[in-house]
Each structure stands twice: as structure tokens, then as C-alpha cells.
N, C-alpha and C positions, 0 to 999 in steps of 0.2 A: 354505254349500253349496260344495264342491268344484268349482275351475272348470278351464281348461285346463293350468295348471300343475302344479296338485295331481295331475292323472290323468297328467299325462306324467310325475311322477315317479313314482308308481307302478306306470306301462308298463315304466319305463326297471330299476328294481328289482325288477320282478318277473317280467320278462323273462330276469334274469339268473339266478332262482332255479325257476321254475318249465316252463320250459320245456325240454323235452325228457322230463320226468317224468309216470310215468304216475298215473292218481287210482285210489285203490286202495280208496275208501268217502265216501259222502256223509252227511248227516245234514241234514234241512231241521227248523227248528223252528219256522218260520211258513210254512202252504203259500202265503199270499198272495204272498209274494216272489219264487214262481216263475210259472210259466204253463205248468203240466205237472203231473201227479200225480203224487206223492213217490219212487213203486215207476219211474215209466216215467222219471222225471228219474233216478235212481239207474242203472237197469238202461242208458240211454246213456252215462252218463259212466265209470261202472266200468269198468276194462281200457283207459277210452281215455285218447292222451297230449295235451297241451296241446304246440301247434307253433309258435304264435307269440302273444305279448302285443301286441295293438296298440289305437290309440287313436282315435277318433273324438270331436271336440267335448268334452262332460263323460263320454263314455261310455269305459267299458273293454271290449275286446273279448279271450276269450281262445276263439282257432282250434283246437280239437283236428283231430284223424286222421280220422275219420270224415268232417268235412268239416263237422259242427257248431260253431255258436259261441256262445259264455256271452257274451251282452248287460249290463252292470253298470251301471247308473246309483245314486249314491249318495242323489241328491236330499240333502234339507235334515239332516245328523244322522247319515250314514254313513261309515263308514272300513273297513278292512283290518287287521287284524294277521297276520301269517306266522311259524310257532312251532311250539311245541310243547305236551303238555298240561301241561309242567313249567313251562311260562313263557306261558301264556295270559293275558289279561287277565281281571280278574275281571267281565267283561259278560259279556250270554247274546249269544249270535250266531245269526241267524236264519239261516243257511247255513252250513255246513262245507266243507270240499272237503280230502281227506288226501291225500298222498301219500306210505305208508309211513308215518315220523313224524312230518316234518312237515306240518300241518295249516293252511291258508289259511280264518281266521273272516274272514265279512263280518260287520260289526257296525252295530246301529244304521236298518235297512233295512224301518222303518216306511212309509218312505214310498219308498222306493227300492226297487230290482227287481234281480232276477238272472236271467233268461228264455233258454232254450235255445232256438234257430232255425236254419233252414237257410240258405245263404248269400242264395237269392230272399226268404226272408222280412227279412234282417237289410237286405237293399238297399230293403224297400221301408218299411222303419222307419226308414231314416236318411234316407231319399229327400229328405224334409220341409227337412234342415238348411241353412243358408246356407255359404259357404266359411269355408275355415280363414284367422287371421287371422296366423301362419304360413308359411302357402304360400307357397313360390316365386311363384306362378301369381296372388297375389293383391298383384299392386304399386300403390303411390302411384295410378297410374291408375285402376288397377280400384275402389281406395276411394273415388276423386271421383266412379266413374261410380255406385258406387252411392249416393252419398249425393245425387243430381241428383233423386231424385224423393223424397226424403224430405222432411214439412212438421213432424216432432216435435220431440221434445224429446231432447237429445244423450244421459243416460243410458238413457233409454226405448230409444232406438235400439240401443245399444252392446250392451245385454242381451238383446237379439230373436234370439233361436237360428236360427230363421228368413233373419235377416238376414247375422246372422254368427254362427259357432256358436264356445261357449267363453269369453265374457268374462260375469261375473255381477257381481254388487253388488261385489265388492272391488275387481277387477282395472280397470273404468269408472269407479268414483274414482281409483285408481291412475294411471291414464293420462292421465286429464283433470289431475290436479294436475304430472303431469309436462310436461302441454302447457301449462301454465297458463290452462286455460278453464273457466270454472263447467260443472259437469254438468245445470245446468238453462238453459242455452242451450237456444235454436232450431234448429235444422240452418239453416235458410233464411238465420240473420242471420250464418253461419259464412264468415270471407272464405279465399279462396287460402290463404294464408297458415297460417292458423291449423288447414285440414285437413291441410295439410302437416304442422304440427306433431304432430297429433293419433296421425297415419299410423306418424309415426318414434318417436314417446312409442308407442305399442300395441308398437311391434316391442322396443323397449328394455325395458320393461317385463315383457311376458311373457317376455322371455329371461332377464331377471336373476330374475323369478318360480322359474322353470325351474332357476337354475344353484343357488339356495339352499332348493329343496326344498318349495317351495310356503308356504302359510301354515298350512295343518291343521297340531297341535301332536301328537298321537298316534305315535308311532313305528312305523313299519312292522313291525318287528322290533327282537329284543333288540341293544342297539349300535348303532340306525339314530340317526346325526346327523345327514343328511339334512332328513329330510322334517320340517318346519314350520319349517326357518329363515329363510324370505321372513319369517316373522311381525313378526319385528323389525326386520325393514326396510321395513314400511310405511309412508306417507310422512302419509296421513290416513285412510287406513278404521282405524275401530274405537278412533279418537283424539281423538272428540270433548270440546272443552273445552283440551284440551294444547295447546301452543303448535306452531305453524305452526312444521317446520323449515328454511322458506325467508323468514319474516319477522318470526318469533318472535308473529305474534297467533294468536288462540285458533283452534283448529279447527271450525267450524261443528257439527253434527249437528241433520237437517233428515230430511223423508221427502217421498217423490215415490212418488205410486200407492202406500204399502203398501210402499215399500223405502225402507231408509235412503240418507241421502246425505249424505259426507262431505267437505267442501272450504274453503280457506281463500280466503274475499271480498274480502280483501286485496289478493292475490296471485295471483288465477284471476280472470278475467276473461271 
């Protein structure tokens, strides 16, 4: 599932392509995917321009003119391609969105959404989220204070959108092997120390996440080298069995609730 890296880079690229242009035809080809009738989802977006791409947690937000905004969650299975119909991928795409020629498919959005709302409705759907792990606003302190009342288990935690919104199965093994703690830690038995490290591994991480394009392997567009080049710098998700880059033993792969969980017990502690 695409987590906060993977959506900020396709804020950040799609911001740069989409914005300021107006949508000029829609095509829905699963109405479940919206939350609006095909004709009245169509008859708002037609004519109107998209003003700003932005990002909240896993979600993509794009602002048009009217003062409406396209809610995008991908969930487990979704992506984006931006194109044309000469260079489409050969998936069906349960959304369209054209602008002129080029055409923005969402793909994949069986269980993900694309939902048009006003700006009180979009504040009271995100209302739910915990802060960004990002934020200026969100320092070393503010992670001690929230982790003061937590009694779980360290991946359990990291993935609570609630709690903090934007880290999913990859990015919480990612962080934990780069602090060097097991992800099936306790919070309670976690000293000073080791949340400090936790703190400054989340910041390192999501940002080199961020600079090499996320992990998703799909191209945004034709020529995009970008977007999925974290994938090969992952350290242990999705490595189970291969040798530990920081002590050459094998990579654990393990499940906690129903998610995998990748870590070297060697070397994570």
C-alpha cells in the first residue's frame, strides 16, 4: 500500500503537471470508487481547473476552482499513470480525468476511492488522523509525549494513522532496522535513548524515502525515473531470507496481526 513517501512523490510530480489545467472529460468505470453519481461527478469537474496538488497522510488531495476537492486514497493495489491514449497502460482504470490530451488514469482502485467533497466535508474526514511525522510542529518531544501513554507493540503503533498518519508495513520496518530495534518491541520496555533513535531513523528515512521516489515500481509517466527508486534501497522489507546489510544474517520474515514484519534479530534489538 502506498505510504507517505510514495503520495509526496506524486504530489510533488504531479503538481508540476497538472496544475493550473483545466479537466476537460471524465469517464468513471466503477461507480463504487466515487461517492457521487457518474453524471453529477462529471457535470462538477468538467470546465473546472485543478489549483493546487496537495498531500495529507496516505491521501492525495487535488483543490480545484470551485473550491472542491478530489480525495484519493489508493489503499492496498493502486497507482496513477499520467499520459496519453498512445502510451496508456494496458490496465482498465476505474477513473479517468483528461485534460485535453493528457489524461490522468487512477488504476487499480478496488478498494481505494476517489470522492469529491467540500472543504467542511474534507476537514471532517481527516479530522480522525494523528500528525504528520514530518512536521516541523512534530519534534523529538512531541514523539516522547505521545508514546507516554502507549502499552503496545512498536510496529502496531507506528501503523495507527490515528496515531500518526503515513507510515504503513514498509516504512515501520524501515525505521525500526535503521534504529536498530525489533518491531515487535513493547513501547513500555523502550529506554530514552532508543526513542531518540527511533525519532531521528523516522526523519532519515522518510526523507531519503521521499528523495529516491518512493517504493511503488510503476512509472508515473512515460520517462518517469523517479517514482519507485527507494525500492532498491530497502534495508529489510520484502527481503525476507537475504542477508542482513548491516551484519550479513538472514532477514527474518515474521507476521504480527495479519502484517508482515521484516527485521534482522541479530542486529535489531
Amino acid at each position: 500500500m502506498p505510504e507517505l513517501p510514495e503520495m509526496e512523490t506524486y504530489r510533488r510530480l504531479l503538481q508540476e503537471r497538472v496544475v493550473g489545467r483545466t479537466i476537460t472529460a471524465t469517464l468513471v468505470q466503477r461507480e463504487k470508487t466515487i461517492n457521487l453519481d457518474p453524471a453529477q461527478f462529471d457535470q462538477i469537474l468538467v470546465g473546472n481547473r485543478i489549483t493546487l496538488v496537495d498531500r495529507c497522510a496516505k491521501h492525495l488531495l487535488f483543490h480545484l476552482e470551485s473550491g472542491h476537492i478530489l480525495l484519493l486514497h489508493l489503499m492496498l493495489g493502486g497507482f496513477l499513470y499520467y499520459g496519453t491514449v498512445d502510451d496508456k497502460l494496458g490496465r482498465t482504470a476505474q477513473v479517468t480525468l483528461s485534460f485535453g490530451q493528457p489524461i490522468l488514469y487512477f488504476h487499480g482502485l478496488r478498494l481505494g476511492y476517489l470522492h469529491l467533497l467540500t472543504a467542511g466535508q474534507l476537514d471532517e474526514r481527516l479530522d480522525s488522523l494523528g500528525p504528520e511525522p514530518l512536521d516541523a510542529a512534530f519534534t523529538l518531544s512531541r514523539f516522547t509525549e505521545l508514546l507516554e501513554d502507549k502499552r503496545g507493540i512498536l510496529k502496531t503503533t507506528l501503523v495507527d494513522q490515528h496515531w500518526l498518519s503515513g507510515i504503513g508495513n514498509c516504512y515501520s520496518d524501515e525505521i525500526c532496522f535503521d534504529a536498530q530495534i525489533l518491531p515487535t518491541r513493547r513501547i513500555p520496555e523502550l529506554t530514552q535513548e532508543e526513542i531518540k533513535r527511533l525519532y531521528f531513523s523516522m526523519q532519515k528515512v522518510l526523507k531519503e524515502a521521499i528523495q529516491y521516489g518512493g517504493y511503488m515500481e510503476p512509472p508515473l509517466y512515460r520517462d518517469d525515473h523517479l517514482t519507485g527508486g527507494f525500492n532498491d534501497r530497502c534495508r529489510v522489507y520484502d527481503r525476507g531470507g537475504e542477508p542482513c546489510l548491516r551484519c550479513g544474517q538472514p532477514i527474518i520474515q515474521s507476521k504480527l496481526s495479519s502484517r508482515k514484519v521484516f527485521a534482522c534479530i541479530n542486529c535489531q534489538h
